[in-house]
N, C-alpha and C positions, 0 to 999 in steps of 0.2 A: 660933769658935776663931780666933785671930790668930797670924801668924806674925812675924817681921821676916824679910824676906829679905837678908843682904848678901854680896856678889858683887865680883870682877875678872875680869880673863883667866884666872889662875890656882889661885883659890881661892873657896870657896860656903858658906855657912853658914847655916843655920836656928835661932832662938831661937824656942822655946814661948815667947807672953805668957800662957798662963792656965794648961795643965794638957799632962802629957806625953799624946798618942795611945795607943790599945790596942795592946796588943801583936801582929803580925801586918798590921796598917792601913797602905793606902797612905802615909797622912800620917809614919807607922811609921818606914815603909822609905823615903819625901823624907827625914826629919829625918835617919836613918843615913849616908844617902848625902850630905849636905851639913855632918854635921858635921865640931868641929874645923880650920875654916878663918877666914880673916877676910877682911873685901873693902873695896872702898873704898865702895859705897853701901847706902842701907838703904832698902825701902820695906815700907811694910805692908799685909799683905794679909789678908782676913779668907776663910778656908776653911769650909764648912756641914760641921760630923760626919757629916751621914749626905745620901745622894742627896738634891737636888730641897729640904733647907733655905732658910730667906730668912738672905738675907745685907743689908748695908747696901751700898750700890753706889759709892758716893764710895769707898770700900776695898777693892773687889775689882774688878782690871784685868778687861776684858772678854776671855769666852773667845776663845779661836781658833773660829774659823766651823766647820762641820761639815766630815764627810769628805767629798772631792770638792769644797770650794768654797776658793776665791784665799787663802790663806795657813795655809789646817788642812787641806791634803789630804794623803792618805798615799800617792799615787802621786808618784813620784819624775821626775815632768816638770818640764819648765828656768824656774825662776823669774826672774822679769823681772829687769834688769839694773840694778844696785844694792842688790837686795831685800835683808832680812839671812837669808833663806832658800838663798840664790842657794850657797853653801858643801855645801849638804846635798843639792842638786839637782844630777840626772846632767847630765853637760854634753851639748851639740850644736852641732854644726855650724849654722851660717849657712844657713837653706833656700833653697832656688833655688827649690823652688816652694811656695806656700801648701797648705799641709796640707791634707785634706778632711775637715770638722767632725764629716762625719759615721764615717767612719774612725776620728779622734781618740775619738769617744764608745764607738766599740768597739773599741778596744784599751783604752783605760784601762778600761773594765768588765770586759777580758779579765784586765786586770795585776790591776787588786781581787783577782779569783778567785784571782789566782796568789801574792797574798799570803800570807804564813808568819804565824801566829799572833805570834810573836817581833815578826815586824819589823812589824806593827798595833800592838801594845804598843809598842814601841819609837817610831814614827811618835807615837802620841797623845801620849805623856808628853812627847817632844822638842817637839811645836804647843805642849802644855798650860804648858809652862815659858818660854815666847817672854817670855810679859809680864814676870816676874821676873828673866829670865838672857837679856838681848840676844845676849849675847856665843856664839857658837856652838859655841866648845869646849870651854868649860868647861857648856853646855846639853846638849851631846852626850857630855861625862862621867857628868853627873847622870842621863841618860834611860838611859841606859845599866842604872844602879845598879839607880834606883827601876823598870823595867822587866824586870830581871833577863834582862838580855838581853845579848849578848856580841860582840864586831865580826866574829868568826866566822859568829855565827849570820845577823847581817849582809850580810854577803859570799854567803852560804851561801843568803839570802834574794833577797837582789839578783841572783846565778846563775839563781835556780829566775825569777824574774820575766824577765832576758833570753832566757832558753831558752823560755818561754812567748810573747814577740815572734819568734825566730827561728820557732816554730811556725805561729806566726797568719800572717807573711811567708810561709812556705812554704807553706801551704796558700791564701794567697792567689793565691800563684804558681802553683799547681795550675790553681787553676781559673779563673787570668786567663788563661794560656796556652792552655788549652782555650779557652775562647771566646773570643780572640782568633785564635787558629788557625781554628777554625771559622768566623767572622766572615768576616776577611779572607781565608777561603777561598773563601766564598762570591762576593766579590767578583771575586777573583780569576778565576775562572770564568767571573764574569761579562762581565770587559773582555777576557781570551781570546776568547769568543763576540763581543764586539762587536771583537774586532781579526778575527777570521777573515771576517766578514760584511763590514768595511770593507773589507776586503784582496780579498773576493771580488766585492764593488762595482766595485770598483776595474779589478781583471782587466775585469769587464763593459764597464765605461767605457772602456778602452783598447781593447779590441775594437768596441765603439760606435765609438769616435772613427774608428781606422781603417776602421768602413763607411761612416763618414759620408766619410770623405776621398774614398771611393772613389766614393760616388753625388755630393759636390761635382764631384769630376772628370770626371764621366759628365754630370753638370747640366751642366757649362761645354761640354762639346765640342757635347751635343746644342743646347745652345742657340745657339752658334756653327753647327751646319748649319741650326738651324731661319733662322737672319737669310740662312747662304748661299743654302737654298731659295727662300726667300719671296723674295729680289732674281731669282734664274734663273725662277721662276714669274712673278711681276710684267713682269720683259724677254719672256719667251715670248709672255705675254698682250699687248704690246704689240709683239712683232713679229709676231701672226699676228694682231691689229688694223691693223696697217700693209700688210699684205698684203690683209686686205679691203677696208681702203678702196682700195687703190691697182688692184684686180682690177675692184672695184667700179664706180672713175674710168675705168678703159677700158670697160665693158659700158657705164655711160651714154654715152661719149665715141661709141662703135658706133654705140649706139644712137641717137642726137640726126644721125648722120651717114645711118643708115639711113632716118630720118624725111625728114632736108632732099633725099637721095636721091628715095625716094618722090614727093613734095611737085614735084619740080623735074620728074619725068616723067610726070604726071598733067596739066600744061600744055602738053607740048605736042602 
């Protein structure tokens, strides 16, 4: 089955080339949803009747990538700058710090879950229309259509999905808090113990210091009498050596006199 697609900013239109869709069929509700307009381009595109058909591929644009992968995911994170996605996607701030990948992998598996049926349909038809319908608002009228889905429900979806981050924040906040409290409790504790220990070092060494000042003090005096002693013991020994000899020099002095005495009356 062939379509023509043609398309502007403002207006979208589908020609059946062979045969209209069943009644009830996606192709059904694309064709409702885009007729009655005209646009400035046309390409063609060949769509299979039914799932998993062969198509010719020179004529059918390449799908959008699966859900979760760079330009068909149906989570609403910030598409790169210039993309033609970048309109559709929740804005954000400039990060100060690089996200943690593995955080990123579970919150977007948390936001999946918290997707609304509406807004999956919604999401697929708006990826599946990229190749046909660049233009974003008039791609985002038609998903709308053939999605049967409403800017309500939208909104309503996009609610239920930021209420599902404020969650996962605050429960991560639970239990970051707790074990950071607990953590840094632990340490805390720890540099207490080691301040009161340094502190009571401390006291010790101040009290050290002043006994040492006090046995320096005691070192100096006594060794100043030990040099006093040792010169009054040194003069002592050398004045009661001066006394021996000089006691000494008279007993032989006597003596030698006693001798030549003797000596001298033995003659005559």
């Amino acid at each position: 089955m062939v379509y023509n697609v043609v398309s502007n900013e403002e207006n979208v239109s589908v020609t059946d080339k062979s045969k209209a869709p069943s009644s009830g069929g996606a192709l059904s509700m694309l064709k409702t949803a885009l007729s009655g307009v005209s646009g400035l381009f046309v390409d063609t595109v060949e769509v299979p009747e039914h799932p998993g058909a062969a198509t010719t591929p020179q004529q059918v644009p390449q799908r959008p990538p699966p859900m979760g992968m760079p330009g068909g995911r149906l989570t609403p994170l910030p598409a790169p700058p210039g993309s033609p996605h970048a309109a559709m996607t929740m804005p954000a701030p400039t990060p100060t710090v690089t996200p943690d990948p593995e955080a990123m992998r579970d919150l977007e598996e948390r936001l999946h879950k918290a997707m609304t049926p509406e807004y999956t349909a919604f999401m697929e038809h708006f990826n599946m229309l990229a190749p046909e319908l660049p233009e974003e608002r008039a791609r985002f009228r038609v998903a709308l259509r053939t999605s049967h889905t409403t800017a309500e429900q939208l909104i309503a979806a996009m609610d239920q999905m930021a209420e599902s981050m404020k969650s996962a924040h605050k429960k991560f906040l639970d239990g970051f808090e707790a074990e950071r409290s607990k953590t840094l409790a632990e340490y805390e504790k720890n540099v207490t113990t080691a301040d009161q220990t340094i502190a009571s070092y401390e006291e010790q060494m101040r009290a050290l210091e002043q006994t040492m000042s006090t046995i320096r003090a005691k070192r100096d005096a006594d060794a100043e009498a030990m040099r006093v002693e040792a010169e009054r013991f040194d003069q002592g020994r050398l004045g009661f050596e001066a006394a021996v000899q000089e006691i000494t020099g008279h007993v032989y002095t006597q003596r030698r006199s006693i001798e030549a005495m003797t000596a001298s009356a033995g003659k005559v």
